[in-house]
Z-matrix of the N, CA and C atoms (Angstrom, degrees):
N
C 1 1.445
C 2 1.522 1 108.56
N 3 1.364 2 130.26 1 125.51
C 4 0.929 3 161.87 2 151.17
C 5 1.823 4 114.14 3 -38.03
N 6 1.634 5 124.12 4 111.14
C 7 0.733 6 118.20 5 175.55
C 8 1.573 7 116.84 6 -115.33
N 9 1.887 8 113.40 7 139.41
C 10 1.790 9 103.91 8 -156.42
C 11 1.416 10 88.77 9 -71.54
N 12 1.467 11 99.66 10 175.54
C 13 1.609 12 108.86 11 167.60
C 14 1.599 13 121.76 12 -85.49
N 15 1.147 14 102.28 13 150.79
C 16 1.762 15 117.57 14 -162.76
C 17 1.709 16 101.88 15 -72.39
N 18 1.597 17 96.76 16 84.15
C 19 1.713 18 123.56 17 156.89
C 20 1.308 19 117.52 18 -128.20
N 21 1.716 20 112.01 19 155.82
C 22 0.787 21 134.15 20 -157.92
C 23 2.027 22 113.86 21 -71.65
N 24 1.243 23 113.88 22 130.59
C 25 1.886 24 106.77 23 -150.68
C 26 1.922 25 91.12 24 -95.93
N 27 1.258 26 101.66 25 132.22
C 28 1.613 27 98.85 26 149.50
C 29 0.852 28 148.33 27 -60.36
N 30 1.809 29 111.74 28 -69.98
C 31 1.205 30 143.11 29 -162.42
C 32 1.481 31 113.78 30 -157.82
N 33 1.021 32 122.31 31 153.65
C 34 1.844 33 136.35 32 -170.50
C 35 1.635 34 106.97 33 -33.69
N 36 1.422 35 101.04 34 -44.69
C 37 1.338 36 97.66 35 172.32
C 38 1.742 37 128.52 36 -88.03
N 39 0.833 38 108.02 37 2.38
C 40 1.563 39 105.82 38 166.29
C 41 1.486 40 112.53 39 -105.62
N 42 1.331 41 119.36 40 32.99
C 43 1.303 42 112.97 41 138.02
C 44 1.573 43 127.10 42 -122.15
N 45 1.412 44 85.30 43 38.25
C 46 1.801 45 104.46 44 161.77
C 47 1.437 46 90.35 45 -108.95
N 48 1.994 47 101.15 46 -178.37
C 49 1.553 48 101.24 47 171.70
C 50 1.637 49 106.41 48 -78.99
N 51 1.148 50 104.32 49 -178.36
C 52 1.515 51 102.50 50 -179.47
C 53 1.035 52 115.83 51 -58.44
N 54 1.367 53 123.32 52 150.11
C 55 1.968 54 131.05 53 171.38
C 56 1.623 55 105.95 54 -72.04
N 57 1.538 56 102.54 55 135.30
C 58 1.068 57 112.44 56 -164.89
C 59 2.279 58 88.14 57 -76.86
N 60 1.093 59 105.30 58 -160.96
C 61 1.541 60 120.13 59 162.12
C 62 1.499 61 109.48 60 -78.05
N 63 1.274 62 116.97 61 -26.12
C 64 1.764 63 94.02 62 -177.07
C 65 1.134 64 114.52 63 -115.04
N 66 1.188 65 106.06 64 11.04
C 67 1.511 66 114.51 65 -170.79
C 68 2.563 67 97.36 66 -110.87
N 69 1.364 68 95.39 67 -25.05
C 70 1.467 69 90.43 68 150.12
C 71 1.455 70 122.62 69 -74.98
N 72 1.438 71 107.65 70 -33.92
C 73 1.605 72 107.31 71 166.61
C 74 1.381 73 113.13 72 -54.84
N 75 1.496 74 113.97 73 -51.25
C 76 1.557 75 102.65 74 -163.55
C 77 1.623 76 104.80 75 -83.20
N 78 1.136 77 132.70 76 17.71
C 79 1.613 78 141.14 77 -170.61
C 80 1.992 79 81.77 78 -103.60
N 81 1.241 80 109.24 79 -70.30
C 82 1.324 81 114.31 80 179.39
C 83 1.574 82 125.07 81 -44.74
N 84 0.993 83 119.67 82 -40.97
C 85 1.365 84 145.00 83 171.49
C 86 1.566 85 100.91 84 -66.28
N 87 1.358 86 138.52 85 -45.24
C 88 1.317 87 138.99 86 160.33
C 89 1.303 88 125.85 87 -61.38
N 90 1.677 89 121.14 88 -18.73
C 91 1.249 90 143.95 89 158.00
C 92 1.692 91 107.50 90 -37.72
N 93 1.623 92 76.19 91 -74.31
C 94 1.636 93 92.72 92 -163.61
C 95 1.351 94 95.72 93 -83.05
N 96 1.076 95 166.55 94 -51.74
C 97 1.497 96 143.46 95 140.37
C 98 1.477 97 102.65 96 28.85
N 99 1.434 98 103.14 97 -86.93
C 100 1.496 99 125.46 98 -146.04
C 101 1.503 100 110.75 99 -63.68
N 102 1.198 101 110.18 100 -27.82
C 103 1.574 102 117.97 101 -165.84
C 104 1.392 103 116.26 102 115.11
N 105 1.066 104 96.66 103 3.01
C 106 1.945 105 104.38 104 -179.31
C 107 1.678 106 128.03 105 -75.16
N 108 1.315 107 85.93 106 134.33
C 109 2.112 108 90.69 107 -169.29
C 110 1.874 109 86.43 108 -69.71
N 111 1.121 110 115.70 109 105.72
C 112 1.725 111 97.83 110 145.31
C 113 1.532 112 141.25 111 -63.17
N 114 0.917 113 111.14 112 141.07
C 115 1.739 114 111.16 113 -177.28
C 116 1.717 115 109.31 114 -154.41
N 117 1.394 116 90.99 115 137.20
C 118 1.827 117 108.23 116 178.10
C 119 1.593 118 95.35 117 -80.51
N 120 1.498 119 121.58 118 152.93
C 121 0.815 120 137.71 119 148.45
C 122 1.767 121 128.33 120 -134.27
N 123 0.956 122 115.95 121 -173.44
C 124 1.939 123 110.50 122 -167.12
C 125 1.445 124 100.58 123 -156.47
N 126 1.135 125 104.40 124 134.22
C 127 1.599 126 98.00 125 156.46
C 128 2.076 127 97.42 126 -171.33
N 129 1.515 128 91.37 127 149.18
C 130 1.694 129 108.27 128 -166.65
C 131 1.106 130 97.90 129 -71.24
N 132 1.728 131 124.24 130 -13.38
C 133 1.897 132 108.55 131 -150.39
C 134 1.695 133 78.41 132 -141.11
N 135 1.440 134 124.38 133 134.50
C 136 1.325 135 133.55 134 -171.16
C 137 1.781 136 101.30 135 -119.32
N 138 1.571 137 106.71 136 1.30
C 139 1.749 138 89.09 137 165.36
C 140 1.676 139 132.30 138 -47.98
N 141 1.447 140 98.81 139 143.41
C 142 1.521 141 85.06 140 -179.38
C 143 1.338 142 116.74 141 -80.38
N 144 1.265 143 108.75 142 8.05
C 145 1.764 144 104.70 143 172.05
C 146 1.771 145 118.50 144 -92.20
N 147 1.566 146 116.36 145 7.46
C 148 1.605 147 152.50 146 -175.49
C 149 1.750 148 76.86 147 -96.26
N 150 1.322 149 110.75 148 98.34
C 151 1.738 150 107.75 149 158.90
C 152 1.582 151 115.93 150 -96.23
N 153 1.520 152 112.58 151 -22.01
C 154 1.282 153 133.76 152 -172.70
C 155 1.468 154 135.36 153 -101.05
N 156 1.811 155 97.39 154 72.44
C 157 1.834 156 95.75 155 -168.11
C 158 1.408 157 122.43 156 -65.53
N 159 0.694 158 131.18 157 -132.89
C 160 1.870 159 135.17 158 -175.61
C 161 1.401 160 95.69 159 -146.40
N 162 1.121 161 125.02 160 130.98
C 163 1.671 162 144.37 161 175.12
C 164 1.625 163 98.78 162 -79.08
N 165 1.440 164 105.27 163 118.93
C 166 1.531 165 117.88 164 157.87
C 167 1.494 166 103.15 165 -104.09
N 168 2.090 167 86.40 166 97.40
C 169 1.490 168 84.53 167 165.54
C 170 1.419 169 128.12 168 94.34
N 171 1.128 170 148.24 169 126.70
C 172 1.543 171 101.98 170 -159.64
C 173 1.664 172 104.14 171 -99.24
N 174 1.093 173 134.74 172 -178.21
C 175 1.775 174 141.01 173 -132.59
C 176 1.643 175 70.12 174 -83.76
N 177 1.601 176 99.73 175 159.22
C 178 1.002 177 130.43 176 175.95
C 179 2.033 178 127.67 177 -88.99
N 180 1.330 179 103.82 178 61.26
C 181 1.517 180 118.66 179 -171.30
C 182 1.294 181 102.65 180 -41.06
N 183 1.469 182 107.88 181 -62.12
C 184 1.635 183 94.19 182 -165.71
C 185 1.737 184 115.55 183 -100.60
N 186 1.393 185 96.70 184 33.20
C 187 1.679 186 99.59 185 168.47
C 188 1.630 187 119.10 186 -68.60
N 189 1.610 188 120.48 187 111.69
C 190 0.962 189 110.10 188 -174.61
C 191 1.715 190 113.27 189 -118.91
N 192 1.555 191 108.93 190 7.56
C 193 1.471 192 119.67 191 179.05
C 194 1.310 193 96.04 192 -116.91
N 195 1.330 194 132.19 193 169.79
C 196 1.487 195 154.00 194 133.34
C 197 1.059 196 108.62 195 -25.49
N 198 1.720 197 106.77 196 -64.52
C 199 1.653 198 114.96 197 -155.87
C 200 1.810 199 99.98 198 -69.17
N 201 0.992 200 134.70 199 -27.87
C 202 1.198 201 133.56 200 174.43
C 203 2.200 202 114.02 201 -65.63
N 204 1.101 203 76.73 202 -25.47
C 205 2.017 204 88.43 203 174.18
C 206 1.458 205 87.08 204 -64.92
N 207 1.780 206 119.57 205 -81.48
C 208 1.140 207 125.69 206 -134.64
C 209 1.530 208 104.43 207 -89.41
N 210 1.329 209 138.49 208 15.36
C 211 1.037 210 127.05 209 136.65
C 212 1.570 211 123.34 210 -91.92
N 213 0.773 212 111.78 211 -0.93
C 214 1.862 213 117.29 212 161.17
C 215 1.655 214 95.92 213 -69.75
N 216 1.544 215 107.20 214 -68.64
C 217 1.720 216 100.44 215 175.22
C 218 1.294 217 126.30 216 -37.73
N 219 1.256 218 97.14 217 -47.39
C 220 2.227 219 89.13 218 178.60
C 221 1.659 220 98.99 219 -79.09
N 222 1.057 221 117.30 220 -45.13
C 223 1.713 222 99.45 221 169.92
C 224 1.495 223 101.40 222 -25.36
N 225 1.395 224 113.06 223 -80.54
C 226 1.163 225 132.94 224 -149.71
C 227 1.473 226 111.66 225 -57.12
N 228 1.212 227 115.66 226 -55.79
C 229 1.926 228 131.13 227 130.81
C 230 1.784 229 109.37 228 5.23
N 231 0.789 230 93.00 229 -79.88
C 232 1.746 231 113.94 230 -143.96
C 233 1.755 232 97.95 231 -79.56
N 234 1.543 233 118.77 232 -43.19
C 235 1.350 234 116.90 233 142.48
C 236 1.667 235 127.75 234 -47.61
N 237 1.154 236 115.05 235 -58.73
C 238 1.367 237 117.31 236 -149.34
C 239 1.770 238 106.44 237 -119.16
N 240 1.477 239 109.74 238 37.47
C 241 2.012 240 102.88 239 -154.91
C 242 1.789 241 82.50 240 -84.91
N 243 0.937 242 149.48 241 11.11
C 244 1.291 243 142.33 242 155.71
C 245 1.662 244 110.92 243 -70.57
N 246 1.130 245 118.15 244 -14.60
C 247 1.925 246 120.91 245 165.64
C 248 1.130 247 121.66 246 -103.04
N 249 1.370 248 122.51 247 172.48
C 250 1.542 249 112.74 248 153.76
C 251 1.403 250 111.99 249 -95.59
N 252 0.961 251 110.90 250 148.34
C 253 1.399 252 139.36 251 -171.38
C 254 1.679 253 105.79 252 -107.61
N 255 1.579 254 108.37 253 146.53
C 256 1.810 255 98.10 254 -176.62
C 257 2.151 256 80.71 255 -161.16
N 258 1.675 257 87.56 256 159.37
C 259 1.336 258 97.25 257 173.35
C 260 1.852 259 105.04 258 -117.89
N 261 1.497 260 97.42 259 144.26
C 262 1.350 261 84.20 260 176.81
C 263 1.666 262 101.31 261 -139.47
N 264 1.134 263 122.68 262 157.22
C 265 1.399 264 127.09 263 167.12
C 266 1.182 265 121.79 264 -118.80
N 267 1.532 266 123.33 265 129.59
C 268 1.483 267 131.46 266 -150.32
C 269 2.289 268 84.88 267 -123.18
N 270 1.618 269 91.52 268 131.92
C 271 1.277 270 122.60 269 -168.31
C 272 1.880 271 96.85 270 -74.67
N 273 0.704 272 160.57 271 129.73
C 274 1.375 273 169.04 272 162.60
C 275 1.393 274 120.65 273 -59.32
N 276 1.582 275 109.14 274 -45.59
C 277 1.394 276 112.11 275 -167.82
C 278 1.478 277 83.48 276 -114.35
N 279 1.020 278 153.94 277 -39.21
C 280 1.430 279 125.44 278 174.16
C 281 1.561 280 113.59 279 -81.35
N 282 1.174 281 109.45 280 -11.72
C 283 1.743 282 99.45 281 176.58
C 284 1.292 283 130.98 282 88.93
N 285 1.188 284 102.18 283 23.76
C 286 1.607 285 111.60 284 -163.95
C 287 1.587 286 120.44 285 -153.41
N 288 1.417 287 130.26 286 158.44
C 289 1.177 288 127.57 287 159.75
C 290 1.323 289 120.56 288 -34.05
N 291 0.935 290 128.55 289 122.09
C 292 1.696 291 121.54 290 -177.22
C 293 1.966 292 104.29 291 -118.03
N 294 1.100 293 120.24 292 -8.86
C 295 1.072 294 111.39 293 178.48
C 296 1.974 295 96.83 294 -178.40
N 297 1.632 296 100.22 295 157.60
C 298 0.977 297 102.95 296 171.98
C 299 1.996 298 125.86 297 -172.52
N 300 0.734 299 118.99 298 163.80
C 301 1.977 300 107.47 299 -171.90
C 302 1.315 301 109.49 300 -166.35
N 303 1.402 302 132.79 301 170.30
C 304 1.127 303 117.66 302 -167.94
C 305 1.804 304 82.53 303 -131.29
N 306 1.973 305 106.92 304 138.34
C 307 0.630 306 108.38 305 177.50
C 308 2.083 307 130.36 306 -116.09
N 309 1.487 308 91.66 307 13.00
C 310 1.349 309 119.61 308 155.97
C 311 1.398 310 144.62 309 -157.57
N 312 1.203 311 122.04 310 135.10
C 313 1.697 312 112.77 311 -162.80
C 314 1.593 313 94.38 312 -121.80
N 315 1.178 314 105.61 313 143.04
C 316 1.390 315 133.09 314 -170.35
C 317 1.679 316 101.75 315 -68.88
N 318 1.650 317 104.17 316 131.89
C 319 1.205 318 88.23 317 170.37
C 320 1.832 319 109.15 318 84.64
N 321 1.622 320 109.90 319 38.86
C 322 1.583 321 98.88 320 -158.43
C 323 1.582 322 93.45 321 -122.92
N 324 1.784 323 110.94 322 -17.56
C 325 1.201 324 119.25 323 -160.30
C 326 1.355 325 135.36 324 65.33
N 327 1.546 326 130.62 325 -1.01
C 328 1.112 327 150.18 326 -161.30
C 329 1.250 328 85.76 327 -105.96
N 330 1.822 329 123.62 328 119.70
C 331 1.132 330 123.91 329 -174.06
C 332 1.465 331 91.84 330 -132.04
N 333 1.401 332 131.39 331 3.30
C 334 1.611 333 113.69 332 -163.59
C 335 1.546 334 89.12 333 -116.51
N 336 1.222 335 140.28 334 -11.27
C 337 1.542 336 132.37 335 179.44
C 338 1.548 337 110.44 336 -115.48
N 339 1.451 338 104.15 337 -156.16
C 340 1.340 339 115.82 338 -177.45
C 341 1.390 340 104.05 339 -127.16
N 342 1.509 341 134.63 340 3.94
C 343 1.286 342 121.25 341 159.33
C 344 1.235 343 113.74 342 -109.29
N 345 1.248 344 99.02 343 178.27
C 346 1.647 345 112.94 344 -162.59
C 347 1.448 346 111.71 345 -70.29
């Protein structure tokens, strides 16, 4: 077994290896599955004591493809690749974040996709 290297963790999912590209698709694709509003968010400082990212855009109501997520991300990308960037989906009838991951970190060198 393979142990990652000693960096600093975000969120539930970054203590897997990184998400490939289709495997953020199929995370996204489970979004909208579920009933989930998607929405980009940004922020320069990824402490977990930072509860309050910056809205790219406002959430995506009538997103009903993937490809409509992940070009908001490279929007959001291609403006702002000096932050990390994360997608999150907010639950409707419970009112809340229902899921969320970050799908770029500043400083990653990966300029041809959308993961880190």
């Amino acid at each position: 077994m393979k142990t990652l290297p000693k960096e600093r963790r975000y969120e539930t999912l970054s203590y897997l290896p990184p998400l490939t590209d289709s495997q953020i698709e199929k995370q996204l694709n489970y979004c909208l599955q579920m009933g989930y509003i998607p929405a980009v968010e940004f922020n320069e400082d990824s402490d977990p004591k930072t509860y309050y990212w910056t809205l790219w855009k406002l959430p995506l109501f009538g997103a009903s493809s993937t490809r409509a997520v992940l070009d908001e991300v490279q929007a959001c990308r291609s403006e702002y690749g000096n932050c990390f960037i994360r997608v999150v989906g907010f639950d409707n009838v419970k009112q809340c974040q229902a899921m969320s991951f970050i799908v770029h970190k500043p400083g990653s060198g990966n300029n041809s996709g959308y993961r880190y």
